[in-house]
N, CA, C, O and CB atoms as a CASP TS submission, in Angstrom:
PFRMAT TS
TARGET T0000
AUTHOR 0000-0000-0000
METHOD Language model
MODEL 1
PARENT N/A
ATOM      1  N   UNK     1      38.821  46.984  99.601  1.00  0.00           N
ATOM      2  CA  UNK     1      40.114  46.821  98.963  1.00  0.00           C
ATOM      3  C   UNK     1      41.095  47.789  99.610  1.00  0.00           C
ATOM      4  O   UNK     1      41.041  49.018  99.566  1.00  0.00           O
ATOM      5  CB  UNK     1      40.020  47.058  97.429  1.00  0.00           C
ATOM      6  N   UNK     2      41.816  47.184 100.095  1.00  0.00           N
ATOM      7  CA  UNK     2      42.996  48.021 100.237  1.00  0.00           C
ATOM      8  C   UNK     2      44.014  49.090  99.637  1.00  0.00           C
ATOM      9  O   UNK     2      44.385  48.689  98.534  1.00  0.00           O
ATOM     10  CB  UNK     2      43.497  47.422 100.404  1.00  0.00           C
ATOM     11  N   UNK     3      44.553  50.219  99.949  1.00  0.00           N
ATOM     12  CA  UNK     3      44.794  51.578  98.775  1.00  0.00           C
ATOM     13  C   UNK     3      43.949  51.781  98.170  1.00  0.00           C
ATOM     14  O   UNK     3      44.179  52.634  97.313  1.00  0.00           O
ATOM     15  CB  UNK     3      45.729  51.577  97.738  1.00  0.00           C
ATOM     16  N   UNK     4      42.755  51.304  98.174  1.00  0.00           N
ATOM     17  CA  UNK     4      41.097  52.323  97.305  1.00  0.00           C
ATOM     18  C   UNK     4      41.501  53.633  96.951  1.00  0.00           C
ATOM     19  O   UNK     4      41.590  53.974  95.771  1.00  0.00           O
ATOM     20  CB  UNK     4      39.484  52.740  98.507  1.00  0.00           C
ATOM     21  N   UNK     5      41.795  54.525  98.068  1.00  0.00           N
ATOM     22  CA  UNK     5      42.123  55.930  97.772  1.00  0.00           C
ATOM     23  C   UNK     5      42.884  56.326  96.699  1.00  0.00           C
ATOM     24  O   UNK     5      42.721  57.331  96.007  1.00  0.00           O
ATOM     25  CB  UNK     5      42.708  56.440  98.732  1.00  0.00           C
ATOM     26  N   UNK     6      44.069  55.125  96.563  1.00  0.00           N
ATOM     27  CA  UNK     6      45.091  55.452  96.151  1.00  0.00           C
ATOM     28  C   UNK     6      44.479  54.914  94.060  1.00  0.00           C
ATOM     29  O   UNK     6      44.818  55.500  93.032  1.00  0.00           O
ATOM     30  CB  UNK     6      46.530  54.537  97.250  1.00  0.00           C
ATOM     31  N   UNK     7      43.863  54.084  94.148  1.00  0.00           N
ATOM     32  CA  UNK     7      43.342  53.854  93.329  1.00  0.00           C
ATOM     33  C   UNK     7      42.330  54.731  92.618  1.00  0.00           C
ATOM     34  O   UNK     7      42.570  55.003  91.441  1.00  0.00           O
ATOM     35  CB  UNK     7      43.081  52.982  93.651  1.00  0.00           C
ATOM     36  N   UNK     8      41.276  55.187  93.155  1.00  0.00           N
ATOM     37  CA  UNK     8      40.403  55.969  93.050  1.00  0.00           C
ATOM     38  C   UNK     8      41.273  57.023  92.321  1.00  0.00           C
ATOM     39  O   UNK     8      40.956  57.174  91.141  1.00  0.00           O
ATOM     40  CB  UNK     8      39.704  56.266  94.318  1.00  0.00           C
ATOM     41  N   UNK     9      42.483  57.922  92.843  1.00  0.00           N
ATOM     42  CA  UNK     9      43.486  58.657  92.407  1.00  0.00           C
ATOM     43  C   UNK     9      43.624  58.994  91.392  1.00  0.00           C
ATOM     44  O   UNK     9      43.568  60.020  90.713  1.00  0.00           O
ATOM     45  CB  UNK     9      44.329  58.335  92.571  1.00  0.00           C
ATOM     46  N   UNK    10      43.987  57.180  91.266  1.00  0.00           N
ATOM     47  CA  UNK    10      44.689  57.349  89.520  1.00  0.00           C
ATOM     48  C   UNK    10      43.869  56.562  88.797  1.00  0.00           C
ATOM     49  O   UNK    10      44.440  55.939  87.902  1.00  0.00           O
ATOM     50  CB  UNK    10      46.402  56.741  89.159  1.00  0.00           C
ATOM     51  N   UNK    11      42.596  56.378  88.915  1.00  0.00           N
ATOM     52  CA  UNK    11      42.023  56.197  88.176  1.00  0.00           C
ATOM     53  C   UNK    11      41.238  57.490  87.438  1.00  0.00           C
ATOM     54  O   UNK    11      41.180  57.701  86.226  1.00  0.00           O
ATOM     55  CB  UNK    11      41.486  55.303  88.671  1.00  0.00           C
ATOM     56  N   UNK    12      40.774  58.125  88.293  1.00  0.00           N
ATOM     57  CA  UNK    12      40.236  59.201  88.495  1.00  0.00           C
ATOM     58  C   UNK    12      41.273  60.165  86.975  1.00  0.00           C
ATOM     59  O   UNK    12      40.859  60.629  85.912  1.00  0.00           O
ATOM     60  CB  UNK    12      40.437  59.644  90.383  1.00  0.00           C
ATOM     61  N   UNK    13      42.770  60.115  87.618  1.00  0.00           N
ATOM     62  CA  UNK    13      43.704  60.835  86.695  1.00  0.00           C
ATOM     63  C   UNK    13      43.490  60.028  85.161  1.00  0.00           C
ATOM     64  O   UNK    13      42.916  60.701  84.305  1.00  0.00           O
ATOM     65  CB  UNK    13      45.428  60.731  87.349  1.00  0.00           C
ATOM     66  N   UNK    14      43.777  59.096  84.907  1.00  0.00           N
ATOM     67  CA  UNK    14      44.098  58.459  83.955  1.00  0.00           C
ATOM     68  C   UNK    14      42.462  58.578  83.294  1.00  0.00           C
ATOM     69  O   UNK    14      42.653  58.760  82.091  1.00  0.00           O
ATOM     70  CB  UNK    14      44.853  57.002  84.357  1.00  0.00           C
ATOM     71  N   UNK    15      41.146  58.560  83.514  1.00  0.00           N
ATOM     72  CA  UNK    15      39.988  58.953  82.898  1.00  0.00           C
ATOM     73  C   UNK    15      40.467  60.222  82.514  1.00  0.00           C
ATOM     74  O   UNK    15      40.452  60.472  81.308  1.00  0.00           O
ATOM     75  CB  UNK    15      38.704  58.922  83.723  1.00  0.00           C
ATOM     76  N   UNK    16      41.068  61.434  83.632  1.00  0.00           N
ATOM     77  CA  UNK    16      40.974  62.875  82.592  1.00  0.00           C
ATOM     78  C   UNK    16      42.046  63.055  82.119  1.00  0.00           C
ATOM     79  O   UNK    16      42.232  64.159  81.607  1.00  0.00           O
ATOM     80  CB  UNK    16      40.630  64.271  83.168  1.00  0.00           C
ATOM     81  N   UNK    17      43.099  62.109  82.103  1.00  0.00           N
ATOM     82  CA  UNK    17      44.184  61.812  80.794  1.00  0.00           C
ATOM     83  C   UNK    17      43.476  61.356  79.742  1.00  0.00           C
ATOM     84  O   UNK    17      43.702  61.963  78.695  1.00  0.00           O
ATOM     85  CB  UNK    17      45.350  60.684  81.031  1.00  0.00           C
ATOM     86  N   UNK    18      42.648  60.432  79.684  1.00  0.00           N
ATOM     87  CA  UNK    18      42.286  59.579  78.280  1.00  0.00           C
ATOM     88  C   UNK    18      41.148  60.573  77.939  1.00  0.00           C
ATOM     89  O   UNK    18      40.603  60.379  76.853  1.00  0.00           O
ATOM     90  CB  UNK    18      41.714  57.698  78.442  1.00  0.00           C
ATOM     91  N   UNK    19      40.704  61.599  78.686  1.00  0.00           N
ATOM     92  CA  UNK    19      39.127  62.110  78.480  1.00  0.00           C
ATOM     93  C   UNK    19      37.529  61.322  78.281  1.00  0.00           C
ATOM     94  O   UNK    19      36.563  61.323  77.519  1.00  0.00           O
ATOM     95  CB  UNK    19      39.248  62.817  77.271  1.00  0.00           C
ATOM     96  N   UNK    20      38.000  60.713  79.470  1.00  0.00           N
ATOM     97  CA  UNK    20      36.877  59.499  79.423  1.00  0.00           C
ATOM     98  C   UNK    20      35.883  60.248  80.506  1.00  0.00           C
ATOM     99  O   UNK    20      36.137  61.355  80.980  1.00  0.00           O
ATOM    100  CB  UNK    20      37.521  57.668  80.003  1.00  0.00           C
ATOM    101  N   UNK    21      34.803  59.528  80.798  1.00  0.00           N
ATOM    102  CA  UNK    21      33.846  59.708  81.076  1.00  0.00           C
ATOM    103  C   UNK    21      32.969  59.114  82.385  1.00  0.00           C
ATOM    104  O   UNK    21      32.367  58.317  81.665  1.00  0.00           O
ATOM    105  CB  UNK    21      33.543  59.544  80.101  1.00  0.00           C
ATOM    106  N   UNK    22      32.489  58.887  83.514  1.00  0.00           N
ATOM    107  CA  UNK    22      31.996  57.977  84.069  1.00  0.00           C
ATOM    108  C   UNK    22      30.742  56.730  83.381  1.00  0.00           C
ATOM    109  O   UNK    22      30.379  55.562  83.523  1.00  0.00           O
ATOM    110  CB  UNK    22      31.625  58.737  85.063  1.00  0.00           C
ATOM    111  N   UNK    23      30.522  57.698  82.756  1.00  0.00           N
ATOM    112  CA  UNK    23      29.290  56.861  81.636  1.00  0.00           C
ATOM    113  C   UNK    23      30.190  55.933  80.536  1.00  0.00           C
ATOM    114  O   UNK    23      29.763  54.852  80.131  1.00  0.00           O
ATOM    115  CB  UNK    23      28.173  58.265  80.489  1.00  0.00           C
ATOM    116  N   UNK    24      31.390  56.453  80.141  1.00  0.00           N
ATOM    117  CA  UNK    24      31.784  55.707  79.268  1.00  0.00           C
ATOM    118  C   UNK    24      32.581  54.360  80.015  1.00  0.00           C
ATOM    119  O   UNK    24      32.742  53.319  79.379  1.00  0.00           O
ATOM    120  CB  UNK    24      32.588  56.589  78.330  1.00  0.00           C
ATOM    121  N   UNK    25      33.006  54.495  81.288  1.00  0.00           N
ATOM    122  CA  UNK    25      33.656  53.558  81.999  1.00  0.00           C
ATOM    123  C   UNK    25      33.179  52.896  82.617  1.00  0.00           C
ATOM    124  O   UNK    25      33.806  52.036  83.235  1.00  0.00           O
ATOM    125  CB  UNK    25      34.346  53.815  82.579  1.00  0.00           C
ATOM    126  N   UNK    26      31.440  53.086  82.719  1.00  0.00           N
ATOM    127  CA  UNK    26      30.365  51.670  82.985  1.00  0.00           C
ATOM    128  C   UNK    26      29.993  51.048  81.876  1.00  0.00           C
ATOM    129  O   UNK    26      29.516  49.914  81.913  1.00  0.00           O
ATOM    130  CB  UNK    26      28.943  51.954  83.653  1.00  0.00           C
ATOM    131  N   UNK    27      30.159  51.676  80.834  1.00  0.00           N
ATOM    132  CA  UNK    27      29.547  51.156  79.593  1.00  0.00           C
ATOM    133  C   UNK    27      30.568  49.913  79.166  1.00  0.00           C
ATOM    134  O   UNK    27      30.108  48.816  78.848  1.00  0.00           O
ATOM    135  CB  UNK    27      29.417  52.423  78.367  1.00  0.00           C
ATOM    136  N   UNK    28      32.250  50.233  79.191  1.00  0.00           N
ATOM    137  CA  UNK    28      33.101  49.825  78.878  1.00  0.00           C
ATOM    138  C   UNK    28      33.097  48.674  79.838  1.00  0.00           C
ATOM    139  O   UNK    28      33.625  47.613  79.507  1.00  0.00           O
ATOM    140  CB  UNK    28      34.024  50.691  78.753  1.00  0.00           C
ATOM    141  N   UNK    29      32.528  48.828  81.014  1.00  0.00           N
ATOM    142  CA  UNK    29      33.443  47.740  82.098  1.00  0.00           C
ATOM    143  C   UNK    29      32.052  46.912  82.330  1.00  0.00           C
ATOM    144  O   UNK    29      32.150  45.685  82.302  1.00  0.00           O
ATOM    145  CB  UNK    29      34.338  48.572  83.911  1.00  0.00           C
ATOM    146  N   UNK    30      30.726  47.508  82.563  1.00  0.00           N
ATOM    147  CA  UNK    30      29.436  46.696  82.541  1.00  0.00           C
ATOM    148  C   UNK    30      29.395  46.952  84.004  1.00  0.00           C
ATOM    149  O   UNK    30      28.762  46.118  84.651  1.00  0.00           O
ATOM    150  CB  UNK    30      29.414  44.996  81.949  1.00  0.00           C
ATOM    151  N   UNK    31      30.020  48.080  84.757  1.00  0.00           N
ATOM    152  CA  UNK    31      29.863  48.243  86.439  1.00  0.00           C
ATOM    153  C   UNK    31      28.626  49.179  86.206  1.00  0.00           C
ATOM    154  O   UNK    31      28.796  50.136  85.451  1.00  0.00           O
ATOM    155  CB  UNK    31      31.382  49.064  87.489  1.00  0.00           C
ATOM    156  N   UNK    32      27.399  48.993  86.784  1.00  0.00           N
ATOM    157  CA  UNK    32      26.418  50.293  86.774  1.00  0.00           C
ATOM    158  C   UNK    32      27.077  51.431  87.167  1.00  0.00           C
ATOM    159  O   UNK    32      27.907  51.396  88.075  1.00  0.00           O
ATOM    160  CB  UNK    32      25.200  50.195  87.705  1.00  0.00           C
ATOM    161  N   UNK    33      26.710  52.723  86.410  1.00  0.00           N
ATOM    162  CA  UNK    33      26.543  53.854  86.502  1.00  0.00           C
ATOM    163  C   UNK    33      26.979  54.531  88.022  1.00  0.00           C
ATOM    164  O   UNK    33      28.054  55.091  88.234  1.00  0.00           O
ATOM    165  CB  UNK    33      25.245  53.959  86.085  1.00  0.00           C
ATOM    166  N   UNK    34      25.698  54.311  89.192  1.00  0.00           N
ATOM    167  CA  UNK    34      25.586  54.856  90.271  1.00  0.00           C
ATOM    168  C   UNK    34      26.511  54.034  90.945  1.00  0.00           C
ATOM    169  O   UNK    34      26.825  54.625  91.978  1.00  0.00           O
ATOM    170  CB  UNK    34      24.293  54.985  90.759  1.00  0.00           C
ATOM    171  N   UNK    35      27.058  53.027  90.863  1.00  0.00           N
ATOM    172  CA  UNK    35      27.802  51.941  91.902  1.00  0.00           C
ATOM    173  C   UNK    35      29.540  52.736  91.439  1.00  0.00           C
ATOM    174  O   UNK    35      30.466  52.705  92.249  1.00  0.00           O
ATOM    175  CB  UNK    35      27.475  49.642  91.299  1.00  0.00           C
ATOM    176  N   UNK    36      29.674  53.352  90.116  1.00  0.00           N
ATOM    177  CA  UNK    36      31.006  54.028  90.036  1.00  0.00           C
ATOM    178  C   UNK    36      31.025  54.943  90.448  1.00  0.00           C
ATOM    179  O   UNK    36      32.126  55.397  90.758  1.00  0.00           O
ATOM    180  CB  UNK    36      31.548  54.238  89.065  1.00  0.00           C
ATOM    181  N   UNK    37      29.958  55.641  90.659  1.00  0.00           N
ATOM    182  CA  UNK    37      29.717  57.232  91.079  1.00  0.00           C
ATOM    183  C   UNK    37      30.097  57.043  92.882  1.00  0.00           C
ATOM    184  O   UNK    37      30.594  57.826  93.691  1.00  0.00           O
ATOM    185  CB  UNK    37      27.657  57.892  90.667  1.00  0.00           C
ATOM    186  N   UNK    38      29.624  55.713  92.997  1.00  0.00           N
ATOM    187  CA  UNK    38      29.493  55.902  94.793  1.00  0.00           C
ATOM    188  C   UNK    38      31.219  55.304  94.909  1.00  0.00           C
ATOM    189  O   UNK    38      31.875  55.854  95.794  1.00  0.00           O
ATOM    190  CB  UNK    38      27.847  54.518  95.895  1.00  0.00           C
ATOM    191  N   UNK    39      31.787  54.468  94.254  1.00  0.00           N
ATOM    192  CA  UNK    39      33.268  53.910  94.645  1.00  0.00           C
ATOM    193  C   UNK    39      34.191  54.940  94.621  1.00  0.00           C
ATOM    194  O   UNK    39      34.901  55.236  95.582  1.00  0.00           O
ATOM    195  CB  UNK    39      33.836  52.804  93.692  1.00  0.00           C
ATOM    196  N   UNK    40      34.201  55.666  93.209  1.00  0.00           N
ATOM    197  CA  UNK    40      35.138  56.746  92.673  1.00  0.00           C
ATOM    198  C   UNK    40      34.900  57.969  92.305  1.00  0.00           C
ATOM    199  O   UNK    40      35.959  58.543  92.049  1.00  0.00           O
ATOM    200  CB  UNK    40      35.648  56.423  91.750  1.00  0.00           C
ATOM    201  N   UNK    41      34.014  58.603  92.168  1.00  0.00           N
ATOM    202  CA  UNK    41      34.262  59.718  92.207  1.00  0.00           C
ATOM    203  C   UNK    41      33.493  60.178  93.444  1.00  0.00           C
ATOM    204  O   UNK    41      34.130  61.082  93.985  1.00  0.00           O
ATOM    205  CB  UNK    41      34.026  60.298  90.995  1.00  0.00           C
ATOM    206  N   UNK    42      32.129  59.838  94.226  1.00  0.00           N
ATOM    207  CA  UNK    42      32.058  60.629  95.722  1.00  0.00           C
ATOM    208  C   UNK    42      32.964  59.247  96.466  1.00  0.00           C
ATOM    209  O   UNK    42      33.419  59.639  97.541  1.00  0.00           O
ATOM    210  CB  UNK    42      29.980  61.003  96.530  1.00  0.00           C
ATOM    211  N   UNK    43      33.103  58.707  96.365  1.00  0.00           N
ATOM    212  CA  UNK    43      33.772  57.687  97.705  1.00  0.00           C
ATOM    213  C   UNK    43      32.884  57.243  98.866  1.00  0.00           C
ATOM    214  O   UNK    43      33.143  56.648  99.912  1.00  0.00           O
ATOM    215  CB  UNK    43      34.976  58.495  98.538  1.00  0.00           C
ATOM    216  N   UNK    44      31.746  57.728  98.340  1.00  0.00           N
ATOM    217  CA  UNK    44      30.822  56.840 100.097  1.00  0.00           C
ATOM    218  C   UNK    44      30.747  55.577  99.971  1.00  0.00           C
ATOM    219  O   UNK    44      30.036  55.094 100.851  1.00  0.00           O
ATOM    220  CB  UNK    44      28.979  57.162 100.522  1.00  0.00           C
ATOM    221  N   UNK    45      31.214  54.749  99.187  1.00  0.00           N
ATOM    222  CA  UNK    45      31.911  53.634  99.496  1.00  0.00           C
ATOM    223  C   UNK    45      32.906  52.930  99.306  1.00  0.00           C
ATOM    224  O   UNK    45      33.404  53.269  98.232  1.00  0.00           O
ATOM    225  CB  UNK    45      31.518  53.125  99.414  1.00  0.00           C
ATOM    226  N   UNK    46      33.653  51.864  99.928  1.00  0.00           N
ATOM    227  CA  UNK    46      35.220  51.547  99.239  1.00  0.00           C
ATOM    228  C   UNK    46      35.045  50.518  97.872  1.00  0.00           C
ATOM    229  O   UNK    46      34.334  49.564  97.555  1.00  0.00           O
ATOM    230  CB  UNK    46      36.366  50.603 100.560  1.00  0.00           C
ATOM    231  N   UNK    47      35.820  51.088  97.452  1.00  0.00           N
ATOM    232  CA  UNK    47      36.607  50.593  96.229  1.00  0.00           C
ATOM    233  C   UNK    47      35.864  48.716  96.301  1.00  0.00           C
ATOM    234  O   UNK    47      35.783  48.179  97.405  1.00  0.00           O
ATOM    235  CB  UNK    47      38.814  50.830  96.570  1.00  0.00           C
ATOM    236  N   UNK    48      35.539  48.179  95.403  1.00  0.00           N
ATOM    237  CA  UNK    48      35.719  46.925  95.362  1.00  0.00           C
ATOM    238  C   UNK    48      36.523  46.302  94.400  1.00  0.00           C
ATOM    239  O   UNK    48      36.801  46.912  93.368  1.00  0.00           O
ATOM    240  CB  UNK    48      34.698  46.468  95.336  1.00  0.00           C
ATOM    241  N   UNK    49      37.066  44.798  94.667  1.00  0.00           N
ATOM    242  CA  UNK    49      38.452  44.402  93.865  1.00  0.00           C
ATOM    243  C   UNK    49      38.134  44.398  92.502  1.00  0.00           C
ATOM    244  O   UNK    49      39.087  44.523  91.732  1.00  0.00           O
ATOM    245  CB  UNK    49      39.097  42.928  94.224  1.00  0.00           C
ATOM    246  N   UNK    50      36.665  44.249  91.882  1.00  0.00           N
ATOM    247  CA  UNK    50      36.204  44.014  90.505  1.00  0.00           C
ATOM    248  C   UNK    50      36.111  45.342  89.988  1.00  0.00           C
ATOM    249  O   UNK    50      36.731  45.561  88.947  1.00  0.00           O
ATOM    250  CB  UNK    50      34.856  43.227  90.373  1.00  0.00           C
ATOM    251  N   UNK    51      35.490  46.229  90.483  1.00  0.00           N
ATOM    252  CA  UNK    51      35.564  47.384  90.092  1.00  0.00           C
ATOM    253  C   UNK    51      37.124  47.749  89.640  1.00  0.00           C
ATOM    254  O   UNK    51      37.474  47.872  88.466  1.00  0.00           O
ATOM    255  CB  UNK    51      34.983  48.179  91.148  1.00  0.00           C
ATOM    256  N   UNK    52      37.880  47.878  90.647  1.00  0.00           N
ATOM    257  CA  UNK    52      39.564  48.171  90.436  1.00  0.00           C
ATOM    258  C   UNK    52      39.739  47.358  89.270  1.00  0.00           C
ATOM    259  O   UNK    52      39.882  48.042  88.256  1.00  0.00           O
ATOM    260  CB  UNK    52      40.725  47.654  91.775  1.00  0.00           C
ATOM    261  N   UNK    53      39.767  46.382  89.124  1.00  0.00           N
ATOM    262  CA  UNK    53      40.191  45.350  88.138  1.00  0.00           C
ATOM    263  C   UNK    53      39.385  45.827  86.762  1.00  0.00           C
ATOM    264  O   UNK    53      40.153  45.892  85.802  1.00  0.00           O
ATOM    265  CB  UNK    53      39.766  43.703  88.690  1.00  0.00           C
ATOM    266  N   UNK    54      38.763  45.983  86.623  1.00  0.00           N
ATOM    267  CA  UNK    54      37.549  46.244  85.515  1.00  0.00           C
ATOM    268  C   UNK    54      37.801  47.974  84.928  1.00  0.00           C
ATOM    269  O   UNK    54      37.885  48.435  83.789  1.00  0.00           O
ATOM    270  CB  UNK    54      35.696  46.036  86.467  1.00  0.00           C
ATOM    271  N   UNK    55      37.846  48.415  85.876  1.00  0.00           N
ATOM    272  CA  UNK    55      38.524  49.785  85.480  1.00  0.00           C
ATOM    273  C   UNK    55      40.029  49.912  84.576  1.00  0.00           C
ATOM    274  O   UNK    55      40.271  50.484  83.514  1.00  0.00           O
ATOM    275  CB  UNK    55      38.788  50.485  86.895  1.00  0.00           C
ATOM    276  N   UNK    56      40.848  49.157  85.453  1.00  0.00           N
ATOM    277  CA  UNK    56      42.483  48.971  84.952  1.00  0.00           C
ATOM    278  C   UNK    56      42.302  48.244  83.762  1.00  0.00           C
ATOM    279  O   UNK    56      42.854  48.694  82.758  1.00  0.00           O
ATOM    280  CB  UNK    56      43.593  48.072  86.024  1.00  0.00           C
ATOM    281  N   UNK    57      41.803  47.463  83.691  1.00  0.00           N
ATOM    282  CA  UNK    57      41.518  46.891  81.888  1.00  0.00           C
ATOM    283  C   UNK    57      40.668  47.768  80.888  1.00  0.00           C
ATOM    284  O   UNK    57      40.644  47.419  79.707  1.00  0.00           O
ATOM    285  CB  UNK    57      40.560  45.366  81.833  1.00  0.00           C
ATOM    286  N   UNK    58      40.137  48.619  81.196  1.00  0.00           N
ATOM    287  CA  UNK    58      39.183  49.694  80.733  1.00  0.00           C
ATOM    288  C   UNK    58      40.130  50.512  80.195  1.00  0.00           C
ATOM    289  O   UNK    58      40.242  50.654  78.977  1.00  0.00           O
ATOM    290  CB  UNK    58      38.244  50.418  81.809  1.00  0.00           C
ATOM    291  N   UNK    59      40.916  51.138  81.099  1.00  0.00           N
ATOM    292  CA  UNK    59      41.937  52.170  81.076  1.00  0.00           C
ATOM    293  C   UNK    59      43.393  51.874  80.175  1.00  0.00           C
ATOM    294  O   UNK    59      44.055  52.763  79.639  1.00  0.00           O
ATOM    295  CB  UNK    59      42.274  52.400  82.603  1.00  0.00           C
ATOM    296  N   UNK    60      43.640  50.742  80.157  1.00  0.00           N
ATOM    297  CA  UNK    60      44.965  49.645  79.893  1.00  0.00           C
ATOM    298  C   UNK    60      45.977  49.936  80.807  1.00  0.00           C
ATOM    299  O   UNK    60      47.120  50.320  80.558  1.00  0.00           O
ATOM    300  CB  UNK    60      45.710  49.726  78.377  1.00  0.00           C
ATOM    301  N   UNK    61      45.550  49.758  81.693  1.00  0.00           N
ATOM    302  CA  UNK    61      46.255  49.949  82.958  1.00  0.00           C
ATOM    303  C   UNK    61      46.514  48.533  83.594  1.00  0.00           C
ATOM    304  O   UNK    61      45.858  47.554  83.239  1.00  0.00           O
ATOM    305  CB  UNK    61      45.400  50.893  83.943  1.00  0.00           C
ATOM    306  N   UNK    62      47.366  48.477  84.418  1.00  0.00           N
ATOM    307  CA  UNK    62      47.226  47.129  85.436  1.00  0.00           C
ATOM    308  C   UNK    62      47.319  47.208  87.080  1.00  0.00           C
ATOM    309  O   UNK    62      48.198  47.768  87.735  1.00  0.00           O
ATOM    310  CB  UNK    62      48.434  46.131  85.058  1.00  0.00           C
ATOM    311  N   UNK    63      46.574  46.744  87.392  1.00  0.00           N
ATOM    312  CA  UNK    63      46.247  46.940  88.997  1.00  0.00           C
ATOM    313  C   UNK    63      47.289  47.478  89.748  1.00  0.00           C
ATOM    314  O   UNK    63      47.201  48.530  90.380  1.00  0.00           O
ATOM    315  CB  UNK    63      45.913  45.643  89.724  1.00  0.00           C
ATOM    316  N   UNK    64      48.354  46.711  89.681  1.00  0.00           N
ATOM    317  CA  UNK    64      49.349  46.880  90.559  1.00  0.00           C
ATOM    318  C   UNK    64      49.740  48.702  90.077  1.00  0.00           C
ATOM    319  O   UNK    64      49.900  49.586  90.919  1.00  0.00           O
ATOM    320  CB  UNK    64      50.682  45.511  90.302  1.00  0.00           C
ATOM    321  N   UNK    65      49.809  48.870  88.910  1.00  0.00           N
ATOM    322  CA  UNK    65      49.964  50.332  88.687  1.00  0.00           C
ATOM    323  C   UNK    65      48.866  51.488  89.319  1.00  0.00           C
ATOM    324  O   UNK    65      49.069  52.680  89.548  1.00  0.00           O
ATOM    325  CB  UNK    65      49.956  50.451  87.179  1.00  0.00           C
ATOM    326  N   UNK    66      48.018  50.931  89.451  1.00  0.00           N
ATOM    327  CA  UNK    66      46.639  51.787  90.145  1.00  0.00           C
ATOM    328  C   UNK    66      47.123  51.931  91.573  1.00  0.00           C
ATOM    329  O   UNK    66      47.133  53.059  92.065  1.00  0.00           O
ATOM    330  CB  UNK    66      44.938  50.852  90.125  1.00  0.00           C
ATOM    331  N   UNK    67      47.587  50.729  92.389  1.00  0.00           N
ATOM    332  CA  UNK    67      47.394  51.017  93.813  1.00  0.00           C
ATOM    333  C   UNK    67      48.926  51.185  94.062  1.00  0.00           C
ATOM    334  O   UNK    67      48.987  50.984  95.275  1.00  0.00           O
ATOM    335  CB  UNK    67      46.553  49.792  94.763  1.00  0.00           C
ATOM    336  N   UNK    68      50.205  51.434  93.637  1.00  0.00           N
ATOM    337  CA  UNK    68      51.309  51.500  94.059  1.00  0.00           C
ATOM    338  C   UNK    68      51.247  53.343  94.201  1.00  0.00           C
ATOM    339  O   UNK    68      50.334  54.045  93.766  1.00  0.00           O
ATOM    340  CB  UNK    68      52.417  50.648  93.035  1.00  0.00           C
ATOM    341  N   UNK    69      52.242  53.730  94.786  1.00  0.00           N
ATOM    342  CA  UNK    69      52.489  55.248  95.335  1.00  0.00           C
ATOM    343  C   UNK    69      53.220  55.579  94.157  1.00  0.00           C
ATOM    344  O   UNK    69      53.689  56.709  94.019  1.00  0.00           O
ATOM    345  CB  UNK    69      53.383  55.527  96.882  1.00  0.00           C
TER
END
């Protein structure tokens, strides 16, 4: 996905705005555990579009707000 980074960002922000959790944002979204750990918080791999998407509805966020500057 394209802007991953930029996503990762504010997703990243908006979990320690809401005081959420990585455990609580697989639980919420149904993304395993280790597959969020590897997209967003270490990054050894990129972002995928479901993940992004699944997160931003998690969060009440909307995509386009995740990946814009």
């Amino acid at each position: 996905m394209g802007n991953s980074e930029l996503a990762v960002s504010n997703i990243t922000r908006l979990m320690e705005q809401q005081e959420r959790s990585f455990a609580w944002l697989s639980r919420t979204t149904g993304i395993p555990y280790k597959r969020l750990l590897a997209e967003v918080k270490n990054q050894t791999t990129p972002m995928k579009l479901d993940t992004a998407l699944a997160a931003a509805a998690a969060l009440g966020a909307e995509l386009p707000a995740l990946v814009a500057a």
